[in-house]
N, C-alpha and C positions, 0 to 999 in steps of 0.2 A: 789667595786663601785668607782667611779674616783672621787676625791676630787676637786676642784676649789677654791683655795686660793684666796684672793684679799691682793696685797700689794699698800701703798703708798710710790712711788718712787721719793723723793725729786732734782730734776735737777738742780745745782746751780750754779755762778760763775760769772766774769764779762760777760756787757754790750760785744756782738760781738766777743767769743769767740766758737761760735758755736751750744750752745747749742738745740737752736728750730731747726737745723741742724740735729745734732745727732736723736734727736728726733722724727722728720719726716724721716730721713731713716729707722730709724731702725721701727719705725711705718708701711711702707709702703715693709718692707722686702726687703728693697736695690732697689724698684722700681723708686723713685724716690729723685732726690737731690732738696731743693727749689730754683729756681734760684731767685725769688723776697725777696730780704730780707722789713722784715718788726716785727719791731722794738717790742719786747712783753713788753705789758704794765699789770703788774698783774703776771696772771697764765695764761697757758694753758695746757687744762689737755688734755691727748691722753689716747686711752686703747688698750693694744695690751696684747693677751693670750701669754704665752709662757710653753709648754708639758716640763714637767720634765721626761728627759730618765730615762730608767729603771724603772718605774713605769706610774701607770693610772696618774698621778696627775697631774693637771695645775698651773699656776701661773698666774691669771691675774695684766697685770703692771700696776698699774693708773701712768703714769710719768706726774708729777706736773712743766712742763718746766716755769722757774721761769724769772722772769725779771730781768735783770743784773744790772739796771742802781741804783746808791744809794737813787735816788728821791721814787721810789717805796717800798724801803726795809723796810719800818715801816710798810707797811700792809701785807708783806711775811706770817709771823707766823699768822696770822690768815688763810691762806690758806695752810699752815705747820703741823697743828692739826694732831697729832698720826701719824708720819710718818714710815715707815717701814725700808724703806733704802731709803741709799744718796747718791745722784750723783755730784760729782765739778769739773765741766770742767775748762781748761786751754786753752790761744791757746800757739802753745809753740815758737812762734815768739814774743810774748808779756811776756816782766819779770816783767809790774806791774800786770795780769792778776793772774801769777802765783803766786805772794806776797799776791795777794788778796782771795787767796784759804783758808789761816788759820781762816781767817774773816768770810767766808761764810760758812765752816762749823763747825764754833763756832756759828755761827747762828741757823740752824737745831741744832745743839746739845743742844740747850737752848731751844726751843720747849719741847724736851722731856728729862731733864737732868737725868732723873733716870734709863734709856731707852738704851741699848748697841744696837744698829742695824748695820747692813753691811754694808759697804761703801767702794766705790771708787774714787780712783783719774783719772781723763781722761787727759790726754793730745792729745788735736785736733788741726787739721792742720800740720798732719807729712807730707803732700803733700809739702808743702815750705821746704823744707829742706835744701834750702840756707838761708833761713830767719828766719834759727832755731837760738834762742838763750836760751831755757831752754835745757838741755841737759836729756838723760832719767837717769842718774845717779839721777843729781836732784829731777826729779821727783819722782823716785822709792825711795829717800832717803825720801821726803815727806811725801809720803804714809804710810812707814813703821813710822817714826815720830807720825806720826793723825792716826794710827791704820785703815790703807786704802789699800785695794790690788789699784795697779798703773796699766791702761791700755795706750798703744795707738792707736789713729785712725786719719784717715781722711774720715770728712763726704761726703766733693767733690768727692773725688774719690770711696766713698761707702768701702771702708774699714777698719775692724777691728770694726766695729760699733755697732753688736749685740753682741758681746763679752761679754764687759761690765753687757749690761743686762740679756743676760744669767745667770751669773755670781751671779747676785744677784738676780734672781729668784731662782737659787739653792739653795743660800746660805740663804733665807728667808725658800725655804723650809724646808730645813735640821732644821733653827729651829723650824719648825712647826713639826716636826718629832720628838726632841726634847722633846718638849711639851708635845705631845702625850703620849711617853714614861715614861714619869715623872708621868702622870696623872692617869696611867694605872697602876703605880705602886703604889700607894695612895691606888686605889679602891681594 
């Protein structure tokens, strides 16, 4: 019988680095990019299933796409409760967006300090790539640093964008798989 996980996927990072981007593409299966920005104040939560190969099982995402700006960031953790995995976007034309990575998920990690969950680094907007100033060495050095696999995408151009979330529907499964096993061994 096919299991149906629910995870909560924390999406975090500066103010216009992409994030409600990422998030409605990869929501909408690459169907659509937002051309109207508009500014999240809060949360926005999205739910999209995603089928784990090789098995019946699903993974439903709640991505909790979070508001960038630091006027908001005192009511985050209340909308942060029991998160599963974490997402910290980057744009990689901006080197304070990037600086502000280690902040944001020190944040999430203080929600749940006793709590090891999966997490990624994004670096978005590989489309500029003359107005790249993080480089992926950086970023990949990052990641490995905050214990984060390093992806990159650009949401304009709808690539590399489900990756990510993949990524961490697996890796939430595996430990719901995990789990199972531990538990099975108990009884």
């Amino acid at each position: 019988m096919p299991t149906v996980l629910r995870a909560k996927c924390i999406v975090t990072g500066d103010a216009g680095v992409g994030k409600s981007s990422i998030c409605q593409v990869f929501h909408s299966d690459s169907a659509q990019f937002p051309k109207n920005y508009t500014m999240t104040m809060g949360v926005e939560v999205l739910v999209k299933p995603v089928n784990i190969p090789d098995s019946r099982d699903q993974v439903e995402m709640y991505l909790f796409d979070s508001a960038g700006k630091e006027v908001f960031s005192e009511s985050l953790p209340t909308f942060w409760d029991q998160p599963a995995v974490v997402m910290v976007v980057y744009d990689v034309t901006d080197e304070t967006s990037f600086s502000s990575c280690a902040k944001w998920l020190e944040r999430v990690r203080a929600v749940t300090p006793k709590c090891t969950m999966p997490g990624v680094l994004v670096a978005n907007k590989t489309d500029l790539d003359q107005r790249r100033v993080i480089s992926p060495k950086e970023g990949k050095d990052l990641a490995m640093s905050s214990g984060l696999e390093y992806f990159e995408c650009s949401a304009k151009e709808m690539q590399n964008v489900d990756t990510p979330f993949f990524y961490l529907a697996h890796e939430f499964h595996k430990l719901y798989e995990e789990r199972l096993q531990m538990f099975s061994s108990i009884v």
